[in-house]
N, C-alpha and C positions, 0 to 999 in steps of 0.2 A: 649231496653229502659234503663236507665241508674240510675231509680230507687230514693229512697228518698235521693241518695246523690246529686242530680243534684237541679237546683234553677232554676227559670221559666226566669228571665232576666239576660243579662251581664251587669258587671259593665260599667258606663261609663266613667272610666279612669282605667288602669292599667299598669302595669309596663312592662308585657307582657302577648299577647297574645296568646294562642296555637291553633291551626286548626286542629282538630283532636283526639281522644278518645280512641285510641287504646296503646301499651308497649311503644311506642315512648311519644306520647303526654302525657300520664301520671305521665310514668317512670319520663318526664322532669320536669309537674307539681309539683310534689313530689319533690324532689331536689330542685328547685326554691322555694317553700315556707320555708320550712328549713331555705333559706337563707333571709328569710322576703319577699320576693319580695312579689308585689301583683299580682298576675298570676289567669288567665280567660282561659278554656279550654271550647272549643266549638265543641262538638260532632255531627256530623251528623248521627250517627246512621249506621249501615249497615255497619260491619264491615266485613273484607274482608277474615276470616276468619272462619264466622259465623257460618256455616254453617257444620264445619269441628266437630268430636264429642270430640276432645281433642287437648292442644295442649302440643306438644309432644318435648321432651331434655331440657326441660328449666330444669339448675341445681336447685337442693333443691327440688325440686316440684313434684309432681306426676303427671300426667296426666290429669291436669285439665280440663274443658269445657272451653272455649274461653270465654265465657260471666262470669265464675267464675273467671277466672286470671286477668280479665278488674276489676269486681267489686272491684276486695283486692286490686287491684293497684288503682284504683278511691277512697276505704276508705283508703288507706294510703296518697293522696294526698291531699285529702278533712280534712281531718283530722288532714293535718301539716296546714291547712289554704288553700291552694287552692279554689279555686270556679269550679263549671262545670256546663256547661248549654248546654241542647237539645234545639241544633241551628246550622245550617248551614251558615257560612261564605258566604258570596255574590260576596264580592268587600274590597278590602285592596287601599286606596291610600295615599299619603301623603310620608314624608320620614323618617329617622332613628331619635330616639327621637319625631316624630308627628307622627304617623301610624293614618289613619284611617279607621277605618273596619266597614262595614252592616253586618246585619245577615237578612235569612229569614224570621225571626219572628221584625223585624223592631226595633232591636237594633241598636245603634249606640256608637262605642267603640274607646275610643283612648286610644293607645297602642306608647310604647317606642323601643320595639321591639317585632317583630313577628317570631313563628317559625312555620313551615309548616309540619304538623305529619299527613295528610289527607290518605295517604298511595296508595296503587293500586288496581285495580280493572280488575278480571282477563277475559282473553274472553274467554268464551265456545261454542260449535256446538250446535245446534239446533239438539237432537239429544232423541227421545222421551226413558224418562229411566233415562238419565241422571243425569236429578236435583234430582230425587226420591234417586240416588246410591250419590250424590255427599257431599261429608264430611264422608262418610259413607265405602264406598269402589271404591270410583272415587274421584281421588285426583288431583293435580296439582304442588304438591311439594314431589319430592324424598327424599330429606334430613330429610322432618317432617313424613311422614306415610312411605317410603319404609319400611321400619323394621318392622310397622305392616304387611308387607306380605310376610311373609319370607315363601317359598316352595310354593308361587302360582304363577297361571299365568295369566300371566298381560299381556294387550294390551295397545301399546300405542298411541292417537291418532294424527298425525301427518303429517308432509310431506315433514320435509326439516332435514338439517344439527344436527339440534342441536335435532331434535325430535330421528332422529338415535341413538346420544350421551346418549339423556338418556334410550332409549331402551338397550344400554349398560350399564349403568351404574346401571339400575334396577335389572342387572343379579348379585349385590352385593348380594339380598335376594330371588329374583323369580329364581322359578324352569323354567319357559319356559315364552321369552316374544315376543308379537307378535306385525312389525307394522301395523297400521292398519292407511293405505290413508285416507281415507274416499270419496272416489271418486276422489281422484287426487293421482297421479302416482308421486310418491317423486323423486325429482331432488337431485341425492345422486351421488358424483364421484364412478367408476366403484371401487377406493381401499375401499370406506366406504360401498359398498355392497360385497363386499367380505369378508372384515371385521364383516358383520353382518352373512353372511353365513357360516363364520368358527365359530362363536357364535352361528349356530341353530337359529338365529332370521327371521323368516319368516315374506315375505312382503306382506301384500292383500291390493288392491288398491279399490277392490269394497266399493258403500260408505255402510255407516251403516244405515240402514232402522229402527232397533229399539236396546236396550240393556235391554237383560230381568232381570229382577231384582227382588227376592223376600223379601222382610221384608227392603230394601236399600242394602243388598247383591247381585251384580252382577252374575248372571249364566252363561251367553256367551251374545255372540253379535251377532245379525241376519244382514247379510249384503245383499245386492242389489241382487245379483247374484245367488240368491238361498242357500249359504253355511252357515254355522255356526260356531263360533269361540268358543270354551268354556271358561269363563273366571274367573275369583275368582276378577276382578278389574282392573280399569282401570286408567290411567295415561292422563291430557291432555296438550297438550302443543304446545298453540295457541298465546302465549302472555298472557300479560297486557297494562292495561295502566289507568296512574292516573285517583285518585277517584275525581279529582277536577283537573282545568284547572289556578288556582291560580295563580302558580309559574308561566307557560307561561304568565299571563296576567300581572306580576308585572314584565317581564322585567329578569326575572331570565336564566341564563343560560342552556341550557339541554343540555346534551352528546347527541352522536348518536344511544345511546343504549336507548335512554328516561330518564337516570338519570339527578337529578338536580345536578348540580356539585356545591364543597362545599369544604370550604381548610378545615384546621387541625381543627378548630372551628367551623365547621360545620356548619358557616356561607357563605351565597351564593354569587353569583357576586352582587345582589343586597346590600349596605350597612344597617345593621338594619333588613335582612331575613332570619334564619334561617333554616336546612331541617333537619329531621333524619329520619329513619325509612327505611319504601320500597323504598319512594320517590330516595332514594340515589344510589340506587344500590344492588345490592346481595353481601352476601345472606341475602336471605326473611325469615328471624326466626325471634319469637318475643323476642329471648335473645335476638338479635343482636340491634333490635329496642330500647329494655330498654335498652340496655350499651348506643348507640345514643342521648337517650332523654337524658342522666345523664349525657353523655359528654358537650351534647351541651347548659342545663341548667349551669354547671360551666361555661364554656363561654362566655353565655348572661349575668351572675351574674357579671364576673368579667369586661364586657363591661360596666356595668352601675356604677361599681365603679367610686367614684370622682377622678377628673384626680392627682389628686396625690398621689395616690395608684399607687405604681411600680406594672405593671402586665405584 
């Protein structure tokens, strides 16, 4: 929840609207009101990181909780002027300079331009244990928690190209990583398994029946076939995919990777749309999201300058 900085309705006109509540939409909030604009951020809540017990290399910072880095970023946005409201965007139509947007609590907002900070939302197995270990010592981002597992061993779950890669690239800090199918037998060229075999990376294809886990610390992994993996933590890496269907429904562009594509201004194919954050591509850190939101709030600022402002 988002707390006594948030307000019960959105304005019904603003300058810009934000979709989303997390280092992107905030970061941008912040910067936008700086620059006076009248700027509306509409959080849905459930952020995509929630669940994780810190988050981890953002310079200056220590080790925050996910919901304390969201807070200082929401009082500093709230604070230059900003507004935020616990509310889910619905529907955006209209065009660049006319937006207009629903929310699920039955606002109705016009906006001059939108930027779309809603972020991803990752898939996980069905895999009982999991949710209990996950944020905790089941991750799905190497970059952010690899380094907390430096000398363990990790399993990762997967089954194609890129689950191999980071099975490699986990050996940055684990002492021994294993991949673990989960009942499908990885479609890996015969160099990328050899590859894994001159690394010591063993492959078990049986699925995973439970991961036992005590206090959210992972023990091993019980799989299908009677065996047992012992484990300090696990890795998974199934995808994502957007936390909102938005950008597809406004006509915006997508790569074939699932990114919203977005030129130097971070603005989309559509005229008047903004993206930053996950939406865009990797990598998924949430420095990466705040430099995004603060690029793409100059941007929209200097977008809505009167046309005789050389920009």
């Amino acid at each position: 929840m988002l707390g006594s900085a948030a307000v019960k309705d959105a304005p019904g006109e603003c300058d810009v609207l934000i979709v989303g509540g997390g280092p992107a939409g905030l970061a941008a909030a912040f910067w936008l009101a700086r620059y006076r604009r009248h700027t509306c951020v509409c959080d849905a809540g459930a952020a995509r990181n929630e669940p994780a017990w810190a988050v981890h290399g953002y310079p200056g910072l220590p080790d925050l909780p996910p919901h304390e880095l969201r807070r200082r970023l929401r009082a500093q946005a709230t604070g230059a002027g900003a507004q935020v409201v616990e509310d889910a965007v619905t529907a955006i139509e209209g065009a660049k300079d006319a937006f207009r947007v629903a929310t699920e609590g039955g606002s109705g907002v016009h906006a001059r331009r939108i930027l779309l900070a809603f972020g991803r939302r990752d898939l996980l197995p069905s895999i009982p244990g999991l949710a209990e270990a996950y944020g905790i010592s089941a991750f799905h981002c190497p970059d952010c928690d690899g380094p907390s597992m430096e000398g363990a061993r990790i399993g990762v779950i997967g089954w194609n190209r890129r689950a191999a890669a980071l099975a490699l690239f986990l050996l940055t800090w684990a002492d021994t990583v294993v991949l673990l199918g989960h009942g499908r037998r990885p479609r890996l060229p015969d160099e990328t398994r050899a590859t894994l075999a001159r690394s010591c990376i063993e492959i078990r294809t049986a699925g995973i029946q439970a991961l036992v886990v005590r206090e959210g610390r992972i023990q091993s992994a019980r799989l299908e076939d009677g065996g047992t993996v012992p484990l300090d933590g696990v890795f998974v890496h199934l995808g994502s995919v957007p936390a909102s269907q938005l950008a597809r429904r406004l006509g915006c562009r997508i790569s074939r990777s699932g990114a919203v594509r977005v030129n130097a201004s971070q603005e989309t194919t559509v005229p008047g749309v903004y993206a930053a954050g996950d939406l865009t591509g990797h990598p998924h850190l949430a420095i990466v999201a705040a430099a995004e939101g603060v690029r793409t709030a100059l941007a929209i600022h200097r977008s809505l300058l009167p046309a005789q402002y050389p920009v």
